[in-house]
C-alpha positions in Angstrom: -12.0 15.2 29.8 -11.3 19.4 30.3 -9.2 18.4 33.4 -7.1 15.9 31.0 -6.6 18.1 28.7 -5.5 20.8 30.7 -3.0 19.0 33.2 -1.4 17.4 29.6 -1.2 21.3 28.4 0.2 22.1 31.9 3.3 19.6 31.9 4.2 20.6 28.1 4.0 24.3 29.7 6.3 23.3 32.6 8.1 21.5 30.0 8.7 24.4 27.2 9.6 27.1 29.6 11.8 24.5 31.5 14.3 24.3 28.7 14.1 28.5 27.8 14.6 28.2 31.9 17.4 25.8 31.5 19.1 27.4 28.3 18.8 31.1 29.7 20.4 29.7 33.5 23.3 27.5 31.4 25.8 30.7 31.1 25.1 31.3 35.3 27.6 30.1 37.4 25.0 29.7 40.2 22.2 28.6 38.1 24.1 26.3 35.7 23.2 23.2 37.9 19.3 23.6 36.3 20.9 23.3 32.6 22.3 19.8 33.9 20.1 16.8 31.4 20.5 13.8 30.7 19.3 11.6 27.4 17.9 8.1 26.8 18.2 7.5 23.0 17.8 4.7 20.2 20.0 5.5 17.0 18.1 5.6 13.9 17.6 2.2 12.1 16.7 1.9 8.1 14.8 -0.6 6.7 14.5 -0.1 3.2 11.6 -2.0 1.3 12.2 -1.3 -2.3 9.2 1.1 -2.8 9.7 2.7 0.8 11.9 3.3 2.7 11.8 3.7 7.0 13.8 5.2 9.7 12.7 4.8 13.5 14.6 6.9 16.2 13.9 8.1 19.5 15.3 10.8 21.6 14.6 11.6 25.2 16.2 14.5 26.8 15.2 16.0 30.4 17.0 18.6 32.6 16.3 19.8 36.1 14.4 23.0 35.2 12.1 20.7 33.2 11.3 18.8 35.7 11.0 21.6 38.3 8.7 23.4 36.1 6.8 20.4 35.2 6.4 19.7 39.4 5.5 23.0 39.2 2.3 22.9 36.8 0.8 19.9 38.9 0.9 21.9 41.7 -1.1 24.9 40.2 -3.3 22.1 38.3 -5.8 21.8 41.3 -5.9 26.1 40.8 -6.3 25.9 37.2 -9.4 23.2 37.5 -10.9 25.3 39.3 -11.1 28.0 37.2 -12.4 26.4 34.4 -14.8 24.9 36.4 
């Protein structure tokens, strides 16, 4: 269950500092290929039920420093298991 835990803290890592990565490497002309991301999105619907009212919407937006720092984590997972033991 530890492992889990840790390899799912591991990819958000990779993921957070991915897109400070990507953000910080947009305004470099030879870095601004990592900013590059792409989205996969469903508009928000409404559905209104008198006494409550919804919205659903998803968003899904990846670039390549996300994904090379999330590669990154699994490959210092087998490291971190270790050290926890």
């Amino acid at each position: 269950m530890k492992n889990k835990i840790l390899l799912i803290a591991l990819l958000i890592a990779g993921a957070i500092v991915g897109a400070i990565a990507g953000s910080g490497a947009e305004h470099v002309d030879a870095l601004h290929w990592l900013a590059y991301s792409k989205s996969i999105s469903i508009s928000p619907s409404e559905i209104n039920l008198v006494i409550i009212k919804l919205t659903f919407g998803f968003d899904f937006s990846m670039s390549v420093s996300q994904i090379l720092f999330m590669i990154l984590a699994i490959a210092l997972y087998p490291k971190f298991s270790k050290m926890i033991g």
